[in-house]
C-alpha positions as CSV (number, residue, x, y, z in Angstrom):
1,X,3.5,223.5,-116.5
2,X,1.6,220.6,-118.0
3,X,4.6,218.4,-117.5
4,X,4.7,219.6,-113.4
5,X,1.0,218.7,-113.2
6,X,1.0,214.8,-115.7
7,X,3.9,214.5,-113.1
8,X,2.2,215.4,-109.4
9,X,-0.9,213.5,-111.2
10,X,1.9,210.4,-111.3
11,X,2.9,210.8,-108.1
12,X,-0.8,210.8,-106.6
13,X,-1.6,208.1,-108.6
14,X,1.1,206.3,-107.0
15,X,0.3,207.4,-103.6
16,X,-3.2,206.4,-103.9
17,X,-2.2,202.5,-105.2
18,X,0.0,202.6,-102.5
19,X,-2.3,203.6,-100.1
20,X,-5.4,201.0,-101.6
21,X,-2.5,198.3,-101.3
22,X,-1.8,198.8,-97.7
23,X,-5.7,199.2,-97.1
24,X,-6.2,196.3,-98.9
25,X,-3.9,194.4,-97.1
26,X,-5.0,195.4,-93.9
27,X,-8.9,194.6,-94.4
28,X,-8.0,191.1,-95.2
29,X,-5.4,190.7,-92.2
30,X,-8.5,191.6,-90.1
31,X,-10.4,189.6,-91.5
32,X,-8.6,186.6,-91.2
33,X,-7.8,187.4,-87.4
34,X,-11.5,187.7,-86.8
35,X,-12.1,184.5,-88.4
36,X,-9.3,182.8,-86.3
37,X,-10.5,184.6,-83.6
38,X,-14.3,183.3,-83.7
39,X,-13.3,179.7,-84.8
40,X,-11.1,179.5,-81.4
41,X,-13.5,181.0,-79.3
42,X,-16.4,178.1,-81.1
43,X,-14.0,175.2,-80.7
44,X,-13.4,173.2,-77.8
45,X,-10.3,176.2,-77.1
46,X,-13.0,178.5,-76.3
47,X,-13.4,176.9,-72.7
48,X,-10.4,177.8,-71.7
49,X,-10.2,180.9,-72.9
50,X,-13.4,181.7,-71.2
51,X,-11.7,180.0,-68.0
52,X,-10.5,182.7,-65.5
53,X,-8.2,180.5,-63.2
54,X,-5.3,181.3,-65.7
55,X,-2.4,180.6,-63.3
56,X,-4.3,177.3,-61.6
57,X,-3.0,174.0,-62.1
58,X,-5.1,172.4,-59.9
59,X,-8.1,171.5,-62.0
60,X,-5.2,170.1,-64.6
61,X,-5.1,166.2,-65.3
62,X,-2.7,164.6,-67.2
63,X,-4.2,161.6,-68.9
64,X,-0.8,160.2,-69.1
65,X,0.6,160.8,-65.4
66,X,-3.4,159.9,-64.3
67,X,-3.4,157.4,-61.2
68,X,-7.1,156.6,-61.0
């Protein structure tokens, strides 16, 4: 009886560092994509992802194909 319960207490134990891993894990994934997330929508990226002409090329200039 004392074995059964030192080994479910094993078992949680292990369940419990698994599941603090995988939480772990996932808090600093987030993290980092919110991070990445802000610093494109601060840089000079954020214009165009505010820009809601997604499938225009007509406002696009090419600086190296540029005639004027």
């Amino acid at each position: 009886s004392q074995q059964v319960c030192i080994m479910c207490l094993c078992i949680l134990c292990q369940g419990s560092i698994v599941a603090i891993t995988v939480t772990v894990i996932a808090v600093v994934l987030l993290v980092f994509g919110v991070a990445a997330y802000l610093k494109i929508r601060h840089s000079s990226y954020g214009r165009l992802l505010d820009d809601h002409d997604y499938g225009s090329w007509g406002n696009y200039n090419n600086p190296l194909y540029d005639d004027s």
